[in-house]
PABAVO-161365 format. One line per 3 residues: number of its first residue (from 1); for each residue x, y, z of C-alpha. Coordinates in steps of 0.1 Angstrom, whole numbers. Each point is the difference from the previous one (the first is absolute). Last residue first. Layout:
! residues N
NUM> X:Y:Z; ...
END
This chain:
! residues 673
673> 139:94:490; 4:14:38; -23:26:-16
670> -21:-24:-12; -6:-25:35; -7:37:19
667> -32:8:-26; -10:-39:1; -4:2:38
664> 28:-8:29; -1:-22:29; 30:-12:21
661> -2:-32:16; -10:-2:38; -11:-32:2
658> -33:7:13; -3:23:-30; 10:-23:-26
655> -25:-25:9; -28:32:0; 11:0:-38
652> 4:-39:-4; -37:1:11; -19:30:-21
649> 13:23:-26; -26:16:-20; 17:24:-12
646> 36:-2:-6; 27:-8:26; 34:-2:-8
643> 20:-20:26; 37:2:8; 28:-22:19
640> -18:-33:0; 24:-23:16; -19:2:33
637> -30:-15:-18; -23:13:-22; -17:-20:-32
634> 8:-4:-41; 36:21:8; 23:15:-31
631> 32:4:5; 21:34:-14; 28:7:-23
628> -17:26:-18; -10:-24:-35; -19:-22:34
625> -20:34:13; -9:7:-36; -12:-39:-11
622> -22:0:37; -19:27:-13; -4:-11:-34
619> -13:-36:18; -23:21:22; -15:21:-30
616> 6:33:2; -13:35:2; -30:1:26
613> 13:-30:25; -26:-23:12; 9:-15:39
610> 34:-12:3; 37:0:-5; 25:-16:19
607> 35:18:-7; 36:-18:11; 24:30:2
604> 37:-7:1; 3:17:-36; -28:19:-13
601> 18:29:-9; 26:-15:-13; -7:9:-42
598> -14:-13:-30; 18:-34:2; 12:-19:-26
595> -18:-28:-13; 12:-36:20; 11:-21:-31
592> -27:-26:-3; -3:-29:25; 1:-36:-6
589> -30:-25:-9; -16:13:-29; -23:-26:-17
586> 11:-17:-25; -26:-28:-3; 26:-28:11
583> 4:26:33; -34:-3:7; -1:-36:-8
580> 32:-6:25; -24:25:25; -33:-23:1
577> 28:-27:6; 12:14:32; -30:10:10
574> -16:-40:2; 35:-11:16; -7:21:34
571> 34:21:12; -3:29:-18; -36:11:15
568> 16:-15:39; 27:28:-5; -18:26:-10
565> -29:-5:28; 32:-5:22; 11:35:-12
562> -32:15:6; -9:-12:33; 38:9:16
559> -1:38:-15; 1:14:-35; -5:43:-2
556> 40:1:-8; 17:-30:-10; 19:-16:32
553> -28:-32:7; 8:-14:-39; 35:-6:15
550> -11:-13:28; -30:-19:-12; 24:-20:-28
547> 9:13:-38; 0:-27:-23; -29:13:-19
544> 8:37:-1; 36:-9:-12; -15:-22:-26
541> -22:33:-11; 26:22:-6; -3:37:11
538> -1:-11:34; -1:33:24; -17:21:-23
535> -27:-26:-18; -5:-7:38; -13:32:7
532> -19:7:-30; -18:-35:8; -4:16:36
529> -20:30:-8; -20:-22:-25; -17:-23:24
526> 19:-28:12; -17:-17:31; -9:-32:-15
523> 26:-2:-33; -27:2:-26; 21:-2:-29
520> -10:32:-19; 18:21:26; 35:-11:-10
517> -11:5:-35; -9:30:5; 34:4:13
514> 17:-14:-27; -13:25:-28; -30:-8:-21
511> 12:-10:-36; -15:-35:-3; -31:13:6
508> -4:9:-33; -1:-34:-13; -26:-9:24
505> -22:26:-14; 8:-7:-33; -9:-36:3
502> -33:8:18; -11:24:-30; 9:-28:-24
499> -21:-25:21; -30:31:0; 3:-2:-39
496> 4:-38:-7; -30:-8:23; -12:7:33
493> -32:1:15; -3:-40:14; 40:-8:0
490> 13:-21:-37; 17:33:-11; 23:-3:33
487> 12:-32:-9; 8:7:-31; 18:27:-1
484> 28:-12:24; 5:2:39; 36:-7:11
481> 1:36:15; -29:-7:22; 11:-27:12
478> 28:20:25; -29:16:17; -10:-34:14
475> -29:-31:-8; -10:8:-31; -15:-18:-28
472> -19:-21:25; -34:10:-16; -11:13:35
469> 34:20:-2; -6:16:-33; -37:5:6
466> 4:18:29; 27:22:-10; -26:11:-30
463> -25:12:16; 23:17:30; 17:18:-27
460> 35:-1:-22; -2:24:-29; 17:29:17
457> 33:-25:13; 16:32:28; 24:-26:9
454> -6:16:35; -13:35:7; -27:-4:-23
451> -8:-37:8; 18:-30:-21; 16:-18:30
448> -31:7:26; -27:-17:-26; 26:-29:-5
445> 5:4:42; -39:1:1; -12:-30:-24
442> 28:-25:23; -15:11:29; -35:-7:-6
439> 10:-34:-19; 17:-11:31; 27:-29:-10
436> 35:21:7; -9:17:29; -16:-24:20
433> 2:21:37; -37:17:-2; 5:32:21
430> -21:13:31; 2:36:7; 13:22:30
427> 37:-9:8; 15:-7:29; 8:-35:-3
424> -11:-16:-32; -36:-13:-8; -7:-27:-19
421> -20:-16:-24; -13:-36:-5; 10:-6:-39
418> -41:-1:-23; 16:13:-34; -23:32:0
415> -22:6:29; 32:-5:26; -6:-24:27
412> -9:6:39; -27:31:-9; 3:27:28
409> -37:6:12; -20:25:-7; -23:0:37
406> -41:-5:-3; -27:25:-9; -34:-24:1
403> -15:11:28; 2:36:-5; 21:35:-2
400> -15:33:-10; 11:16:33; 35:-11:-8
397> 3:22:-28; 35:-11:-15; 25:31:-12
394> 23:12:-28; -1:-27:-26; 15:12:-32
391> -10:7:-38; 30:-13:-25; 9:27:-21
388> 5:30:20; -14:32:-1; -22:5:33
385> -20:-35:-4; -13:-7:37; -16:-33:17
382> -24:-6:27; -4:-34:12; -33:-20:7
379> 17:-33:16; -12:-35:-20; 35:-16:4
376> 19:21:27; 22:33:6; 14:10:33
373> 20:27:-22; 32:-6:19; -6:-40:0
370> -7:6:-41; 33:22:-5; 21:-25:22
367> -13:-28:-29; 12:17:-29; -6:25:-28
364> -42:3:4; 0:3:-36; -36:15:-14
361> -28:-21:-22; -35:12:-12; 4:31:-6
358> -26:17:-29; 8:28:-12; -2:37:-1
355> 14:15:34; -14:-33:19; -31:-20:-12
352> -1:-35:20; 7:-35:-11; -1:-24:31
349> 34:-3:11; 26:-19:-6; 31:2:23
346> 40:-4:-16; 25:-20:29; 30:-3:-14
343> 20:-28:1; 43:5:-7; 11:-25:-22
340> 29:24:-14; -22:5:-32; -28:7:19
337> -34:-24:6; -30:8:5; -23:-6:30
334> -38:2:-3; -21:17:28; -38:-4:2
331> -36:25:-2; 14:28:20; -31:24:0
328> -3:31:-13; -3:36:9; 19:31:-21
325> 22:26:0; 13:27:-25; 27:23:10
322> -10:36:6; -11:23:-28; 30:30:-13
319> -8:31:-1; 27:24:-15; -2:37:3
316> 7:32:-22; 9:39:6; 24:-4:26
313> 27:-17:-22; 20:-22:23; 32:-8:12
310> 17:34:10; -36:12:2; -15:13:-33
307> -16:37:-12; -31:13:0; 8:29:-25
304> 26:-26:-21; -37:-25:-5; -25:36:-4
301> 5:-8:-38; -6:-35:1; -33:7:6
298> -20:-33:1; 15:-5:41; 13:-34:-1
295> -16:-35:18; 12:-33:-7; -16:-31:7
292> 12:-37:10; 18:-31:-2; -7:-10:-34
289> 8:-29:-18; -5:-7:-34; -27:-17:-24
286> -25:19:21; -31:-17:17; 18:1:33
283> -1:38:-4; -43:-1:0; -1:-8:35
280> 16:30:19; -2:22:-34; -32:8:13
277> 3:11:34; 34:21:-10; -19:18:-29
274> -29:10:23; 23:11:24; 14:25:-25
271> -33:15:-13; -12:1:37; 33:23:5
268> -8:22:-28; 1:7:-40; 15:-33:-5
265> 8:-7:-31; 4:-31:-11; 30:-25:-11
262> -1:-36:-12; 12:1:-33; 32:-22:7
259> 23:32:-21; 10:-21:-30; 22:27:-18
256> -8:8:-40; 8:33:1; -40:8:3
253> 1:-20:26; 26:18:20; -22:33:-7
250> -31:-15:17; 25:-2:31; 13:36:-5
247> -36:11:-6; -9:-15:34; 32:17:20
244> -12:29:-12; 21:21:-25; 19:33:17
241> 30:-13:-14; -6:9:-36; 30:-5:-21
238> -2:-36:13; 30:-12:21; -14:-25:22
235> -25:-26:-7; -15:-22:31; -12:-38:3
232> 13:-18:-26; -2:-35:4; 25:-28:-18
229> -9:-37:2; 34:-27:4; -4:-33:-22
226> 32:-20:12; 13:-11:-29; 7:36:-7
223> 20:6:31; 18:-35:-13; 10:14:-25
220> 10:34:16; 30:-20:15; 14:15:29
217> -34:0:22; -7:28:21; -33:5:-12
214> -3:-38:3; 6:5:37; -20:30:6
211> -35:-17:-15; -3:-38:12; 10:21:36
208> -32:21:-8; -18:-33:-9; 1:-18:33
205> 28:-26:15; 16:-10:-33; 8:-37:1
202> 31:-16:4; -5:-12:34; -35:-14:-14
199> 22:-18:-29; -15:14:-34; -19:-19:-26
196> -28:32:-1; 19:33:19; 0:15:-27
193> -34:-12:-21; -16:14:35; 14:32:-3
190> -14:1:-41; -33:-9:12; 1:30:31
187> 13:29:-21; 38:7:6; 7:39:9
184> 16:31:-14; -14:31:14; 2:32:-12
181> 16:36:-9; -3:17:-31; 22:27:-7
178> 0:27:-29; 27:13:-23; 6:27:-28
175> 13:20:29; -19:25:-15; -33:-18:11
172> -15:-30:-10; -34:-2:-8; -11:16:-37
169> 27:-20:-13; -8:-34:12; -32:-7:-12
166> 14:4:-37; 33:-18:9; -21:-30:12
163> 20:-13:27; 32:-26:-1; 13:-30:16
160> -36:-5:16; 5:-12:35; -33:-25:7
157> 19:-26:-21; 25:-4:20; 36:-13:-16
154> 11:41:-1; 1:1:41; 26:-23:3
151> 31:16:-23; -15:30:17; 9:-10:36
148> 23:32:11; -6:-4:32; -12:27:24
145> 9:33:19; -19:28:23; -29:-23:8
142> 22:-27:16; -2:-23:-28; -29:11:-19
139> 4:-22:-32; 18:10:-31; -12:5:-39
136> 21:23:-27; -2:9:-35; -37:-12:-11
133> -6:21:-29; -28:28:-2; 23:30:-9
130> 19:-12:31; -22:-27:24; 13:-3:34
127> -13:-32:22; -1:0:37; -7:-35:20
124> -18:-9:30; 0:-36:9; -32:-22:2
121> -31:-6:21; -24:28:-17; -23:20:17
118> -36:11:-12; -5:34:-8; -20:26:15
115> 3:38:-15; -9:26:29; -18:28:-6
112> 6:27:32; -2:32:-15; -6:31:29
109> 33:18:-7; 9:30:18; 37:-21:7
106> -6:1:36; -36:-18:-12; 22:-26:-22
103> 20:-11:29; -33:-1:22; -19:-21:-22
100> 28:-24:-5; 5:-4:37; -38:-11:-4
97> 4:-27:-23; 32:-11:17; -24:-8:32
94> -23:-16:-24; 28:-19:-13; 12:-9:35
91> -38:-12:11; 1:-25:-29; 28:-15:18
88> 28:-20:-21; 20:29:-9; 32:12:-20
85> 19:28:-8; 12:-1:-37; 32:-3:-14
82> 19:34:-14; 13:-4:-32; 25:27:5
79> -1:28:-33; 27:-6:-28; 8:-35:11
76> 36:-4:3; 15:-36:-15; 16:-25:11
73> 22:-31:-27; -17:-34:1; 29:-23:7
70> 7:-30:-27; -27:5:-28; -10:-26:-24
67> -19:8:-32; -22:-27:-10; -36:15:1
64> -27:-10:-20; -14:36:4; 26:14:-24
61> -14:-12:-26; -27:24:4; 24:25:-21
58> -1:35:23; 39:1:1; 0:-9:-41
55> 13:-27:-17; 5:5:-36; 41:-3:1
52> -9:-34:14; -8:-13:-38; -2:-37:-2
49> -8:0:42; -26:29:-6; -16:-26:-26
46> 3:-28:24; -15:19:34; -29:16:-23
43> -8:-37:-13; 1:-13:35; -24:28:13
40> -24:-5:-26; -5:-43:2; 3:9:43
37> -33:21:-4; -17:-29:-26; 8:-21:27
34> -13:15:30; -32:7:-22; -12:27:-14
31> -28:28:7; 10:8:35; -22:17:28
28> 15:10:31; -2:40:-11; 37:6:15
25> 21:-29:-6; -16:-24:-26; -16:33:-24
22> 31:16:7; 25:-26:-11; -22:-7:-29
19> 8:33:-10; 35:1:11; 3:-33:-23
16> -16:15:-32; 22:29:-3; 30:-14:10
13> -11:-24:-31; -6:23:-23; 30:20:8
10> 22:-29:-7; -14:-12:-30; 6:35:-15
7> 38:-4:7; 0:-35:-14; -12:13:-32
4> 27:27:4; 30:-20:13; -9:-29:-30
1> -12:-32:9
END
């Protein structure tokens, strides 16, 4: 094809693909199949490949991702973005109702519209638009600076990569660029396709932490795999800043910006209460997940006059409704089955509508949690879904108990392969000792070896684990690098494709680094803080498998259990040959050349981090402290030298506190960056 023709081509379909882009994204009603979509993008992709010096910044090729970044460089916002002050008592927003009143009466202003809006669960993000191109996206970060994550921010489909010039012209000001600031979050099918084939340590807690660690992904790939939503919810830099905040909403549709569509005006407080009371209900029916409502003065002009705490604009409020509860009754206990043999006690309950489905099953983690709750068979129980997956248990209502309740007893064998448990000395939970035949085990270290932070093995689920060990195909990790073509095509919902698909996966995951590796083994009692420590101390694996307790015992952050745990792994016949077909596959088993480090500043400090930090992703965090010389801690002890604390921070925060360690926030843990 000729430059020209294919020129033409090229513009045509741009064209055609941010249309159907929009009509998907933002009007939720598409005219074409998946298929057909993917058919348009992949000819775009191979024509821009033949003649890349037609590739343009606003190309929807770009939202397929692929570009890696190492470190996300900071940038300045032009104005703070300023978080919202938040409340959970409808008397509080009244109260900020009023305060409102009187801020705008010392101002001789009577106007007291408010815009409602509902809240979104995500991360806030700033995007500059020049001339109507995307140039530049970051998130929040402290409010004064962010990260540079437009690499990320182009593979969503709610970001257009360019506005209608025509639209655009009579907006922007003589800075020749506006601002839109939003929300990037995960809508609740495409959370649930995340976490689906996942180990439940591996999973993502709630949809906001789904959210800020792919944003701070390296490899915008896999952002785009991911299927991130965009929502504008304010416009900055028009030439006429004295626009409503309404018209600067209706205005984001008009660029082609998916706004929710759930805002009012409220004209007064009844207006606003109104909006609360019925958005109570009616948010579980929503594809995504709210938390909340937003309230902000209509008059954006009289915003600067009212002004902003140090934290907090004083011209807009944040309700957000109470965790969900419910009554049920505890209708029997089943026990599954972890990869290390440990038994878990999950409850079933009878099915009952909590925050917009239908529970009917909730872990009850072990059997000191049940004696501590005072739970029984038949009990009426309350339980509470504030943001997390897996609904809990929080309290029994004795007066509702009868006859027929009776004790939840400890079963003698485990429900899998039928071995008598046991419990060990001291510890909390009863295991199943038959390692090497338990089918439950056996499913969860092959479902342990490929998860994300493991082997990383994408095409490897639950679905499919099962049927390769129920079919005998695989017994250990190491088998699944002798699997062939054939064999996989022959599984129920396979064939040649999906086989292909598995191949390349496994293939791939011949290239994670040793201390993944490490991890991906199962060793009981090595989590990925100490894999990276024993990568450092034996960067050859035969000197890690000969090594005895002592030795083992002198590694930083590995005491007396852990190095016998080691010891004991290396020791039974059934790992040893699991690892001769790991290392027949080609997997690496030494250390890489140690990377140079960025600077000392970390060095002699072991950090713990915890709770939800705004600007990275705990394993990017962990990366910056270890390039600086430092150790990186999964719980405190006395070794811990340092703890950053983000929000939310519960238990190993208050552990930290008793044990005196020092505590910094996320503002502190930069600057000693």
């Amino acid at each position: 094809m000729e430059r020209e023709k294919a020129a033409g081509e090229i513009k045509r379909l741009r064209n055609e693909i941010d249309r159907h882009n929009y009509l998907y994204y933002v009007e939720a009603r598409p005219v074409i199949s998946d298929f057909e979509f993917d058919k348009l993008l992949e000819r775009l992709v191979e024509l821009e490949s033949r003649f890349p010096d037609l590739i343009t910044p606003d190309s929807p090729s770009l939202r397929v991702g692929g570009e890696v970044t190492k470190e996300f460089s900071s940038v300045r916002h032009r104005e703070p973005m300023l978080s919202l002050a938040n409340t959970y008592s409808q008397g509080e927003v009244v109260d900020f109702y009023k305060r409102l009143g009187k801020l705008l009466k010392d101002e001789g202003v009577e106007e007291r519209e408010m815009v409602a809006e509902l809240k979104f669960d995500g991360v806030a993000v700033s995007l500059i638009y020049r001339d109507g191109l995307l140039v530049r996206g970051a998130t929040r970060g402290d409010g004064i600076r962010g990260d540079d994550i437009t690499v990320n921010l182009r593979t969503i489909g709610t970001i257009p990569l360019r506005l209608d010039s025509g639209l655009i012209a009579g907006l922007q000001g003589e800075a020749r660029e506006i601002e839109v600031r939003g929300e990037v979050f995960i809508r609740k099918d495409d959370f649930e396709r995340l976490n689906e084939g996942r180990l439940e340590e591996d999973r993502f807690a709630n949809s906001r932490n789904a959210t800020a660690g792919t944003l701070k992904l390296q490899d915008s790939a896999e952002v785009a795999h991911r299927s991130l939503t965009f929502v504008a919810y304010f416009l900055k830099g028009i030439a006429d800043e004295n626009t409503s905040h309404l018209d600067r909403l209706l205005m984001l549709e008009k660029l082609g910006f998916y706004t929710g569509g759930h805002y009012r005006i409220c004209p007064d407080l009844e207006a606003v209460e109104r909006f609360i009371g019925e958005w109570s209900e009616k948010r579980w029916k929503l594809p995504y997940e709210t938390d909340g409502v937003v309230l902000k003065l209509n008059a954006v002009r009289l915003w600067e006059r009212i002004g902003s705490t140090s934290k907090s604009p004083r011209w807009a409020i944040a309700y957000k409704y109470p965790a969900q509860q419910a009554e049920t009754e505890l209708l029997g206990v089943v026990f599954q089955v972890g990869r290390l043999g440990t038994i878990t006690p999950v409850a079933e309950l009878q099915p009952v509508r909590l925050a917009g489905s239908t529970v009917s099953r909730s872990t009850l983690h072990n059997f000191d949690e049940i004696d501590r709750l005072g739970v029984q068979l038949h009990d009426r129980v309350v339980i509470e879904k504030s943001g997390e997956v897996i609904p809990k248990i929080i309290r029994v209502l004795p007066e509702h108990r009868t006859l027929f309740s009776e004790r939840i007893q400890v079963p003698s064998i485990c429900p899998s392969c039928g071995t008598p448990l046991v419990k060990p000395a001291g510890e909390v939970s009863w295991y199943c000792p038959n390692e090497e035949g338990c089918p439950a085990q056996i499913k969860g270290r092959i479902l342990h070896f490929a998860s994300r932070n493991a082997m990383d093995i994408r095409s490897l689920g639950s679905a499919l684990v099962d049927q390769l060990v129920g079919s005998g195909l695989v017994r250990d990790p190491g088998d699944l690098y002798s699997l062939d073509l054939q064999q996989i095509a022959q599984l129920d919902r396979m064939g040649e494709k999906s086989a292909q698909n598995l191949l390349g996966a496994l293939d791939e995951s011949r290239k994670r680094s040793y201390e993944r590796m490490l991890y991906a083994l199962g060793i009981r009692h090595v989590g990925q803080a100490t894999a990276r420590e024993l990568a450092r101390a034996y960067p050859l694996f035969d000197d890690l498998q000969q090594a005895d307790e002592a030795s083992l015992a002198l590694v930083p952050d590995i005491g007396p259990v852990v190095a016998q745990s080691i010891v004991e792994y290396f020791s039974r016949q059934y790992w040893r040959e699991t690892i001769r077909k790991l290392i027949d596959a080609g997997l690496s088993f030494r250390a890489a050349e140690p990377e140079k480090p960025v600077n000392r500043n970390f060095e002699g400090i072991t950090v713990m981090f915890t709770g939800e930090l705004e600007r990275y992703g705990r394993n990017q965090a962990s990366e910056l402290v270890l390039k600086r010389g430092g150790k990186v801690a999964g719980s405190a002890s006395r070794k811990t030298t340092l703890v950053v604390a983000g929000k939310g921070a519960g238990t190993k925060l208050e552990k930290a506190r008793k044990l005196g360690i020092k505590e910094i926030g996320e503002e502190e843990f930069e600057t000693m960056l």
